[in-house]
C-alpha positions in Angstrom: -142.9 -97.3 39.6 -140.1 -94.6 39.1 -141.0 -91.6 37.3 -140.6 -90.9 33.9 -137.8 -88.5 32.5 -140.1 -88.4 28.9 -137.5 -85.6 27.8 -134.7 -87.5 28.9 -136.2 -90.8 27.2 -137.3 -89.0 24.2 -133.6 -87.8 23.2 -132.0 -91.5 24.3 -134.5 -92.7 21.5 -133.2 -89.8 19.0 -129.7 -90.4 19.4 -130.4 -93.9 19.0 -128.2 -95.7 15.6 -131.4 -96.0 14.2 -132.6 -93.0 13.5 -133.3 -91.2 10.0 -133.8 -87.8 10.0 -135.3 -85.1 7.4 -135.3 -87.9 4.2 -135.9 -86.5 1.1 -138.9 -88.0 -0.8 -137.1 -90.1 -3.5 -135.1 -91.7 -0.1 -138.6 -92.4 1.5 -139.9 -94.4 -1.7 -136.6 -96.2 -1.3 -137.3 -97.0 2.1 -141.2 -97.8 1.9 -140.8 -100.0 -0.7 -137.6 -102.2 -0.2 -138.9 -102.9 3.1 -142.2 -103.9 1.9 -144.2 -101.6 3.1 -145.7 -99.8 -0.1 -145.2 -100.4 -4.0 -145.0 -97.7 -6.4 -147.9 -96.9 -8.8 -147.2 -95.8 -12.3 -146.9 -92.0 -11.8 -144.6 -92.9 -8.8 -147.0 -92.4 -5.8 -146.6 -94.4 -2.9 -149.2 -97.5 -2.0 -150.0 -98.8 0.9 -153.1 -100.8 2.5 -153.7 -100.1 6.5 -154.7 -103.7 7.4 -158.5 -103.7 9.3 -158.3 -100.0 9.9 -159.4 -97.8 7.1 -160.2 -94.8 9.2 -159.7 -93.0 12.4 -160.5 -95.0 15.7 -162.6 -92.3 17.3 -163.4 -94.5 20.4 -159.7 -95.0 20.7 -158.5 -91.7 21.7 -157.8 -89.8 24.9 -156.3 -87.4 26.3 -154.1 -87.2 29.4 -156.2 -86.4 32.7 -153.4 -83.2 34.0 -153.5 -80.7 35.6 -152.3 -78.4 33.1 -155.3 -79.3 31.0 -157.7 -80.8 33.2 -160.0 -77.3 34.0 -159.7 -76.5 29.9 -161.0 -80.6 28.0 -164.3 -80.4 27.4 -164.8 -83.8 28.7 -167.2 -86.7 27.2 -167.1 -89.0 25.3 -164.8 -87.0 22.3 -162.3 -85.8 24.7 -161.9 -89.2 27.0 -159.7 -89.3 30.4 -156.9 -91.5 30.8 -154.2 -91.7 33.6 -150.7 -90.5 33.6 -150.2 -93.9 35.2 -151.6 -95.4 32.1 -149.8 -93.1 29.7 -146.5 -93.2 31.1 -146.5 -97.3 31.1 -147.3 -97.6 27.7 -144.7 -94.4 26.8 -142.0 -96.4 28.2 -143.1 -99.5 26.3 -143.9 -98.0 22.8 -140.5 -96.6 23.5 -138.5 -100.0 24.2 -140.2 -101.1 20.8 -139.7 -98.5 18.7 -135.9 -98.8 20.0 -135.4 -102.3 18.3 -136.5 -101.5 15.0 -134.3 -101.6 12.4 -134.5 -98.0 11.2 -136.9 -95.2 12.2 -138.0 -92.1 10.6 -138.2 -88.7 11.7 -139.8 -85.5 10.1 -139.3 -82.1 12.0 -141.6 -79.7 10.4 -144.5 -77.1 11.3 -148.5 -76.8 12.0 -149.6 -73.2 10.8 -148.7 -71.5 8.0 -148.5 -68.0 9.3 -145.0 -67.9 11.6 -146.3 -66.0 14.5 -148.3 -68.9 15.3 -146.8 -72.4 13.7 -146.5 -75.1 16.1 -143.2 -77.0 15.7 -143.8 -80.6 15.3 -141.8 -83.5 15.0 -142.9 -87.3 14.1 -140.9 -90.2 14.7 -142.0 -92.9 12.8 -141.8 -96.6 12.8 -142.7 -97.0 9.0 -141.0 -94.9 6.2 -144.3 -94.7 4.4 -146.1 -93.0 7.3 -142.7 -90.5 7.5 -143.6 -90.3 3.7 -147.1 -88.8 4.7 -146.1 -86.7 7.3 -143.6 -85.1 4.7 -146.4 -84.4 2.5 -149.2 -83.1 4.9 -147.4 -81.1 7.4 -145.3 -77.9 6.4 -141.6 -78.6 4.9 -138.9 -76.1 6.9 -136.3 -74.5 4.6 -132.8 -75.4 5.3 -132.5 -72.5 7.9 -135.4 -72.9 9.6 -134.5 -76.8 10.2 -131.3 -76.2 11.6 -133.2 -74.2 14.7 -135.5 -76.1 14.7 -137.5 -77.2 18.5 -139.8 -79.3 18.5 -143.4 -78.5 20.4 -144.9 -81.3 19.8 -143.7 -85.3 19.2 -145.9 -87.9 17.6 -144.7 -91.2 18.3 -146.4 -93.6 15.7 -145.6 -97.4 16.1 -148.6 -98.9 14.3 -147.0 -102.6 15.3 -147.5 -102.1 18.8 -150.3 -103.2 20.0 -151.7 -102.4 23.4 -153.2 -105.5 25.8 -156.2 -103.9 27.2 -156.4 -105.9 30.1 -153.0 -104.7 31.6 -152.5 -101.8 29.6 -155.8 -99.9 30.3 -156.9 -99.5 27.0 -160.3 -100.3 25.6 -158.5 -102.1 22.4 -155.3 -102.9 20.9 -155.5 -99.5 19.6 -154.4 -96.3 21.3 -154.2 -92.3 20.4 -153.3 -90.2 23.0 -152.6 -86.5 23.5 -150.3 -85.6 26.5 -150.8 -81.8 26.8 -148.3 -81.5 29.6 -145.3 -83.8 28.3 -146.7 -82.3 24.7 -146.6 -85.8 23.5 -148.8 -88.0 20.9 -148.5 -91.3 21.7 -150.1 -93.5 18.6 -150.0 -97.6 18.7 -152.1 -100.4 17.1 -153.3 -98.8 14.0 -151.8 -98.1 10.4 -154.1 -95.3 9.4 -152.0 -92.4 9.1 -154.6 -89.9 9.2 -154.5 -90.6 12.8 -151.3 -88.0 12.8 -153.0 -85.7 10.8 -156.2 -85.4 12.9 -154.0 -85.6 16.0 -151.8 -82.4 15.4 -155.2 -80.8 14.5 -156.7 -81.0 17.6 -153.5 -79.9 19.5 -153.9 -76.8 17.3 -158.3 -76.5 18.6 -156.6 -76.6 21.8 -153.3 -74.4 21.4 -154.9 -71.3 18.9 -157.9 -70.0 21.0 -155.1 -69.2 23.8 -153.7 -67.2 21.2 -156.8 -65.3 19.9 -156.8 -67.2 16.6 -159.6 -68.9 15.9 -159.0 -72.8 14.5 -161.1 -73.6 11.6 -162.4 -77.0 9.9 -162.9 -75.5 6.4 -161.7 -74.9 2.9 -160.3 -71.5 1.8 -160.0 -70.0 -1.3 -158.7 -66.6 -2.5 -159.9 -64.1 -5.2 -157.8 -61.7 -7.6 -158.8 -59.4 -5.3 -157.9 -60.5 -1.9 -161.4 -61.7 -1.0 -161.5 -65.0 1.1 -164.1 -67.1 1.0 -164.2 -70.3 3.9 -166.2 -73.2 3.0 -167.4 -75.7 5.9 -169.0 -78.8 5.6 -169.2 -82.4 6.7 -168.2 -84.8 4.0 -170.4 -85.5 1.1 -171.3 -81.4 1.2 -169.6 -80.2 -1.6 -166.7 -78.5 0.1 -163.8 -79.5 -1.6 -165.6 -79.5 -4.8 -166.9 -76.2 -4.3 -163.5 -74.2 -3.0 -162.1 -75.8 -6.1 -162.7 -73.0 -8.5 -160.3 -72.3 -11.5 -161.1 -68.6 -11.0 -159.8 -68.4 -7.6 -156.4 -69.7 -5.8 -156.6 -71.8 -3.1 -155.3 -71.4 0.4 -156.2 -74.8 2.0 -158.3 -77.7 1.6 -159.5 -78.4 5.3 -158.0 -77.2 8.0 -156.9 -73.5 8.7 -156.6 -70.7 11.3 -158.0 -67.6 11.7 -155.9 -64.3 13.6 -155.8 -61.0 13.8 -153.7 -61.7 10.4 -156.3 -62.7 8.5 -156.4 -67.0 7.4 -153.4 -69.2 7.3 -154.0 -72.8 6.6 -152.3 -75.1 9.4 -150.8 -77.6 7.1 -148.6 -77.9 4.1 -150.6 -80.5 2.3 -154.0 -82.0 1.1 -155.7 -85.5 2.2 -158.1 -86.2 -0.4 -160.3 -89.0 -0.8 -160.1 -90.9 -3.8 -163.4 -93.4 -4.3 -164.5 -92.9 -7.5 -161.8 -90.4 -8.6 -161.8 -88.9 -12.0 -159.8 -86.1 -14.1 -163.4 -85.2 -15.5 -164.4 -83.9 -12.4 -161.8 -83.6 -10.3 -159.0 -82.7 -12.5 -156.6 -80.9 -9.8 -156.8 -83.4 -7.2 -156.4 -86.3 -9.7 -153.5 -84.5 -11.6 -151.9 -83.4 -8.2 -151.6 -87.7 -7.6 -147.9 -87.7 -9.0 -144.0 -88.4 -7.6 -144.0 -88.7 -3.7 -147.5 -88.7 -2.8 -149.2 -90.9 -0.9 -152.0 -93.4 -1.7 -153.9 -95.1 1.3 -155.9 -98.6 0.6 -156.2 -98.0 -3.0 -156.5 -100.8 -5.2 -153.6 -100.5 -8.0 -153.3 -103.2 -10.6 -150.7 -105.7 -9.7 -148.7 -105.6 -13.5 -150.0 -102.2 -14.6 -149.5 -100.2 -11.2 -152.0 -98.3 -12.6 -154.4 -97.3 -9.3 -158.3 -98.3 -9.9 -159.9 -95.7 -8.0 -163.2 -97.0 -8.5 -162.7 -100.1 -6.3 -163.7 -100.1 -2.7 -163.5 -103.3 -2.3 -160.8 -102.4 0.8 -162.9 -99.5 1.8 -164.7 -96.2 0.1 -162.3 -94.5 2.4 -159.5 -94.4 -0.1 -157.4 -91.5 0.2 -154.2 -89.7 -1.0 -152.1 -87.5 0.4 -149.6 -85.0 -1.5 -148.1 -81.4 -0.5 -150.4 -78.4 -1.7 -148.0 -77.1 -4.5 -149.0 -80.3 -6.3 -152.4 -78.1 -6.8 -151.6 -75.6 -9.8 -154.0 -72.8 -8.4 -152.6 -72.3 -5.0 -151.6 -68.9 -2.8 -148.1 -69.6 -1.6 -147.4 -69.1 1.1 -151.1 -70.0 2.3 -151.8 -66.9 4.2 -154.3 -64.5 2.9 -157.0 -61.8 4.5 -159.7 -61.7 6.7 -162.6 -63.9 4.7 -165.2 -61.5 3.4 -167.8 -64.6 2.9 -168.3 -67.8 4.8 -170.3 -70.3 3.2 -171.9 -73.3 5.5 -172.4 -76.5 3.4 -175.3 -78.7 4.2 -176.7 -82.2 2.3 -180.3 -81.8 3.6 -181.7 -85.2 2.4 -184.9 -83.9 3.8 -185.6 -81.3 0.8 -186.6 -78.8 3.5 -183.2 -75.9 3.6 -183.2 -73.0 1.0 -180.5 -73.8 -1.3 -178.8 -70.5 -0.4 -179.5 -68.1 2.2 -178.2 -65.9 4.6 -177.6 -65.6 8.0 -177.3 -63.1 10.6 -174.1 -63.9 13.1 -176.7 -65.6 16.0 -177.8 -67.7 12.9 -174.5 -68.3 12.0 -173.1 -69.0 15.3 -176.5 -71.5 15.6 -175.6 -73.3 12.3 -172.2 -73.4 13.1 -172.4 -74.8 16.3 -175.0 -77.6 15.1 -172.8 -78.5 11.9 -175.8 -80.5 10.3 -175.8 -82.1 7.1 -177.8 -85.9 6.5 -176.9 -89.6 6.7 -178.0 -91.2 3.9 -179.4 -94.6 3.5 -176.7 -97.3 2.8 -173.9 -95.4 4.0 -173.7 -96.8 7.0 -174.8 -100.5 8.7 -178.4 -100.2 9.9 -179.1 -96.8 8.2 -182.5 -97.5 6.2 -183.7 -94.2 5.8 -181.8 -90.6 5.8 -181.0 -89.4 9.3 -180.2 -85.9 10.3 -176.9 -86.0 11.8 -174.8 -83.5 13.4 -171.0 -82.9 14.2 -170.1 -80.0 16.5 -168.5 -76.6 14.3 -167.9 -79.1 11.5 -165.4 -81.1 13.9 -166.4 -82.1 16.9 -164.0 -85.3 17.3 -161.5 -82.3 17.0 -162.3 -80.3 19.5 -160.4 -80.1 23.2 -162.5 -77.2 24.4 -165.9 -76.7 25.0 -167.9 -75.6 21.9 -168.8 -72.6 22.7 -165.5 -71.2 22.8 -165.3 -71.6 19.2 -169.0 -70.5 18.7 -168.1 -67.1 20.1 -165.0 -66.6 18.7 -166.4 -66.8 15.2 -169.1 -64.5 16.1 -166.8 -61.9 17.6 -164.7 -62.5 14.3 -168.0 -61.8 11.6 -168.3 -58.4 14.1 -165.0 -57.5 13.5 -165.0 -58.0 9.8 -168.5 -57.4 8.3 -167.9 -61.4 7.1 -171.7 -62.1 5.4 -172.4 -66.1 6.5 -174.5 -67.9 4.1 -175.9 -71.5 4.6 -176.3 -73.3 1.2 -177.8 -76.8 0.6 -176.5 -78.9 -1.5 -178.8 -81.6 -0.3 -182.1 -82.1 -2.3 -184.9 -80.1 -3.5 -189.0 -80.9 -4.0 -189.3 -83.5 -1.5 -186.7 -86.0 0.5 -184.3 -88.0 -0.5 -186.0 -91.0 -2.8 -188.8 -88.1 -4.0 -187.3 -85.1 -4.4 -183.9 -84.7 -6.6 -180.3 -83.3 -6.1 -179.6 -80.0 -6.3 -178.0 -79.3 -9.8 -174.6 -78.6 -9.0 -174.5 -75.7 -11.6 -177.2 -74.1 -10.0 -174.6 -74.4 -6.7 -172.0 -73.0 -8.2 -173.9 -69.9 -9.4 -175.4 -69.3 -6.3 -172.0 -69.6 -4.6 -170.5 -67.6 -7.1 -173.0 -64.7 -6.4 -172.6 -64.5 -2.6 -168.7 -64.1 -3.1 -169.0 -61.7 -5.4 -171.2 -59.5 -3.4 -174.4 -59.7 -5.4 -176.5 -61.1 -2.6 -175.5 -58.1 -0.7 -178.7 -56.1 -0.9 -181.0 -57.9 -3.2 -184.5 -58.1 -1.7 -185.1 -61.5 0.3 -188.1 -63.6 1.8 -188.1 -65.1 5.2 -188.6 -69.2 5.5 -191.3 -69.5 7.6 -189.8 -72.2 10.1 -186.5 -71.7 10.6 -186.3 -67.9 10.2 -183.9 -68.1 7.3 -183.5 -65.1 5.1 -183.9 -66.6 1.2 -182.8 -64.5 -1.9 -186.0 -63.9 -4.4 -184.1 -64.1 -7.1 -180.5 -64.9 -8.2 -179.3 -64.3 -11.7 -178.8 -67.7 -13.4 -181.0 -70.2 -11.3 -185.0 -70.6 -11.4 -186.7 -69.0 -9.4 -188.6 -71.8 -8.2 -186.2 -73.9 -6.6 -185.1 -71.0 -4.2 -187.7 -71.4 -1.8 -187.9 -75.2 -0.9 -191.7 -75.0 0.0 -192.1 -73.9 -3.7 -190.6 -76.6 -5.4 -192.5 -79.3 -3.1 -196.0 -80.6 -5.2 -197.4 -81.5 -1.6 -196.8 -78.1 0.7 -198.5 -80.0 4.0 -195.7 -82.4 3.3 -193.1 -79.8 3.3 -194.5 -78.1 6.3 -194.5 -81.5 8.3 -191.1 -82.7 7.5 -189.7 -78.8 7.9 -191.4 -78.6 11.6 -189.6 -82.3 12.0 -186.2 -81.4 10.9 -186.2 -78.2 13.5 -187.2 -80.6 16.6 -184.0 -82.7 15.2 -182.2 -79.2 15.3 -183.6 -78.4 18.8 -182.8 -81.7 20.7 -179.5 -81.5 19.4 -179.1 -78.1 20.5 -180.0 -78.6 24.4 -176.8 -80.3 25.1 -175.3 -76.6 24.3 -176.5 -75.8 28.3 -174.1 -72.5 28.3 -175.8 -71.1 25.4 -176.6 -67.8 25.5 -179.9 -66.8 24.3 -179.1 -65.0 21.7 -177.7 -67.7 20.0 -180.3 -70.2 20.8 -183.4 -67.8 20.7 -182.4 -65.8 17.7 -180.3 -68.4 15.7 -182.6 -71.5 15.6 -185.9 -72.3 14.6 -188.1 -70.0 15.1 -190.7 -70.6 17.8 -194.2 -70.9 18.0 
């Protein structure tokens, strides 16, 4: 087999007749929908349904075994090999598809708010409506920057393509790889368009650290004055509730950098999920659903248009996407300081975690590097009973390097800045899930509110007895009683046996963290006996 030109092939393909470039919005709903790929919803957002995949296709991915990367990928089964064999046959046959379509769609645009460090991007797009996405999620380019503009990075997206495992080397139909060397994203046999999102994200886990910026899967919010608060958490935490806070301006919703700078969020726009949306309690994001955004597997009555975000009969995955000025209370642009709180977001269905407490940075790097929060019963096929689960910094299917390169950057980063780390539980409180109850929101929210003000700063605090956390004794506004989780359990030899269980879940999941130093893994975790 000859070898690939991909530059070469790439511009043949964007000189090609059918090529669209830089579409406004109202051209894109034009598009979309007289093709058929979308209808238009009565506020004028864009539907579409993604066909038998509703989500990412984790076990789908890979990246490009070269030898520009190949030392750096924290190989497993996140970060999966494939050949340049394999990757340059099906580049040269996404590419002799893609060529006799009709039309295709290209957005030129940036990753990274803050222009020392954007990533130009580009996607080329088989379906308007995914064009339409990128548009929304990735950072628009004035006039002037898109006349110089390079692109960095390509996504090629041709969801109709599908992939024959048998000759193409594939596991499935379905295919995302990341081509560090030819800086390529070569996407095929899926509709989701999150798959872009994600994609460019972990290009940035793998670009930033080079560059002394640490890359962040977190919300960020702003205060009047300057202070930034980060917010991680795996979903059902509370962490786009909880950034959302009329009194401060938000800098991102989930994914964002940090430099010598101070925080930038990487992209332009917000991907929300919609199941069970409501303006009573989520009025920005439900507001922000207007003109040009995008609605993914959303039920929307047929006559009406009106959407039903209530129905998950497609899936509970139902999402929107729309650009981050749609939010009224928004820094622009999103750059802001060095974030004087971090707040890690956990759903312990256990009852065991304080519902605030805070961390020293070997706690914080241990937390962070264990991203825990619980699977509850009925979310997922063969769950019966809640399960501690836990996902790598908050991201692990984003994550090119090893884990600990993020682990110490943050730590060198709370040195740096005096950041305080606090890990709150949203989860429940006197007993698991099924016994105990929810934590009251409002009680959340105050807590929250105090540590980013600063009134946690020196008020006089308890150690939890097994996993060494520092808990507040008191914090104006909530009951005493529920800040110590052994308190607010009726049976305490029941607390103390699920506690001691839920830190030999913490534990085993910690060993596969070999390069550990002990300072983290010592000093962070449970404490031992």
């Amino acid at each position: 087999m000859n070898p690939v030109n991909f530059s070469s092939n790439l511009k043949d393909l964007l000189n090609g007749q059918n090529i669209r470039v830089q579409l406004s919005v109202p051209q894109l709903i034009e598009a979309a929908t007289s093709r058929g790929e979308a209808v238009l919803t009565k506020d004028g957002a864009v539907k579409a349904e993604t066909g038998k995949y509703t989500g990412r296709s984790p076990k789908d991915k890979y990246i490009v075994d070269e030898p520009i990367s190949k030392d750096k990928i924290d190989w497993g089964s996140v970060n999966r090999p494939i050949s340049s064999e394999v990757f340059e046959n099906l580049y040269a046959k996404v590419l002799d598809h893609m060529k006799q379509k009709d039309e295709l769609y290209v957005f030129k645009g940036y990753a990274g708010a803050d222009p020392e460090s954007r990533l130009a991007i580009q996607t080329i797009n088989e379906y308007a409506w995914h064009n339409l996405f990128a548009h929304q999620l990735f950072i628009r380019p004035t006039k002037e920057e898109l006349a110089s503009h390079e692109a960095q990075f390509t996504v090629v997206y041709a969801p109709t393509f599908h992939a024959d495992p048998a000759v193409d080397g594939t596991d499935s139909e379905t295919f995302i790889i990341v081509s560090m060397e030819q800086k390529i994203i070569l996407i095929g046999g899926t509709e989701y368009a999150g798959e872009m999102k994600k994609a460019i994200f972990s290009i940035m886990n793998y670009l930033l650290p080079e560059q002394g910026i640490l890359p962040m899967h977190c919300s960020a919010n702003v205060g009047e004055e300057g202070d930034v608060t980060l917010f991680f958490g795996l979903s059902g935490t509370g962490k786009t509730t909880l950034s959302a806070d009329e009194n401060r301006k938000l800098i991102g919703d989930d994914e964002h950098g940090w430099s010598d700078n101070g925080v930038f969020n990487i992209e332009g726009g917000c991907y929300a999920k919609t199941i069970n949306l409501t303006r009573e309690h989520e009025p920005q994001i439900y507001d922000a659903i207007t003109f040009g955004s995008v609605l993914e597997n959303v039920v929307v009555d047929e006559e009406t248009r009106i959407p039903d975000y209530a129905d998950g009969s497609l899936t509970e995955n139902t999402r929107a996407a729309y650009p981050i000025h749609a939010i009224k209370n928004i820094v622009f642009p999103s750059v802001a300081g060095h974030p004087k709180t971090i707040v890690f977001l956990t759903a312990d269905a256990f009852g065991v975690l304080p519902p605030i407490s805070k961390l020293t940075k070997e706690q914080a790097m241990y937390h962070f590097l264990s991203g825990y929060t619980s699977k509850l019963a009925g979310t997922e096929r063969g769950v019966t009973s809640p399960e501690a689960t836990f996902s790598t910094c908050f991201g692990s299917p984003f994550l090119p390097l090893h884990a600990t390169v993020y682990a110490e950057m943050l730590g060198d980063k709370i040195d740096e800045h005096g950041s305080e780390v606090f890990l709150v539980n949203t989860g429940w409180t006197g007993g698991v899930y099924g016994v105990g109850s929810r934590m009251k929101l409002s009680y959340t929210r105050t807590m929250v509110r105090a540590a980013i003000k600063g009134e946690l700063h020196n008020i006089e605090t308890e150690q939890e007895a097994v996993f060494g956390l520092q808990i507040p004794k008191e914090v104006p506004g909530v009951p005493t009683e529920v800040l110590n989780p052994r308190n607010a359990w009726a049976d305490k030899a029941a607390y103390d046996q699920k506690a001691k269980e839920l830190a030999q879940e913490f534990e085993a999941n910690f060993k596969k963290f070999g390069t550990v130093s002990t300072d983290i893994s010592e000093q962070g975790g449970p404490i031992k006996n």
